[in-house]
C-alpha positions in Angstrom: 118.7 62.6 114.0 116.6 65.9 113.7 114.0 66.7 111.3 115.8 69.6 110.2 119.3 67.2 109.1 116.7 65.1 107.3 115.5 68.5 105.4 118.9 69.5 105.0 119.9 66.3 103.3 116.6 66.4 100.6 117.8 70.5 100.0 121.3 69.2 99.2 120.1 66.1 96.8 117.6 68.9 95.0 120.7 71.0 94.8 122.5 68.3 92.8 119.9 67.2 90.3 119.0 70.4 89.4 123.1 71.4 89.0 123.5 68.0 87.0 120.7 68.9 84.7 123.0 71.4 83.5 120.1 74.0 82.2 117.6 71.6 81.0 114.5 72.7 82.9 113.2 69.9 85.0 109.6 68.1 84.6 107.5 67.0 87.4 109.4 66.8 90.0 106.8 67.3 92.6 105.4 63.7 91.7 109.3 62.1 91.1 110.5 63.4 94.4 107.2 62.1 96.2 107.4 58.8 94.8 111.5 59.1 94.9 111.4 59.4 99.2 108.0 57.1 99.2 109.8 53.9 99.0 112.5 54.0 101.1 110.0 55.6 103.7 107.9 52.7 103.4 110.5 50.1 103.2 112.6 51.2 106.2 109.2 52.0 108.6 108.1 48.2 107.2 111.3 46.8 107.9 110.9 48.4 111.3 107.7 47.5 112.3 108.1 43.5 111.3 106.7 43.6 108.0 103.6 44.4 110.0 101.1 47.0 108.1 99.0 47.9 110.9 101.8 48.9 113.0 103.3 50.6 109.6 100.0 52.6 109.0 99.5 53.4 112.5 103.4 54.9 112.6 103.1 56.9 109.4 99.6 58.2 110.1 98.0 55.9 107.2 95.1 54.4 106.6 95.9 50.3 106.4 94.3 50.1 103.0 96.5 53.0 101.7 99.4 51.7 103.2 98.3 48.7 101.2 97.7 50.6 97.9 101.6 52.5 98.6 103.1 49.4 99.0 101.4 48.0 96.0 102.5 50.7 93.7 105.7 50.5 94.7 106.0 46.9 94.4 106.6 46.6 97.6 104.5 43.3 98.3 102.2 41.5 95.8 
């Protein structure tokens, strides 16, 4: 899969929110789409590297610690 299907795919889902607000402007959706592709991100590339963070961090060009703090927020481990 290219980078450009993946971009494609986000450009489609935008599309549709925006259409199924039916006119009512939209509010921060910077930080909602962020946080929106954030999890899955981190829960495939976890589920990927063997629940191991280092190989995680190192993967998505993180830091270990924010890795950590990501998968924190996200309630991703406790």
């Amino acid at each position: 899969m290219s980078k450009k299907y993946i971009e494609e795919c986000i450009r489609t889902s935008l599309e549709t929110y925006l259409r199924d607000l039916r006119g009512t402007e939209p509010d921060g959706m910077y930080n909602m789409m962020l946080h929106t592709v954030e999890k899955p991100l981190l829960e495939v590339v976890m589920r990927h590297a063997d629940d191991n963070q280092s190989r995680a961090a190192q993967w998505l060009g993180l830091n270990r610690n924010t890795l950590r703090k990501k998968l924190l927020e996200h309630k991703l481990i406790k």
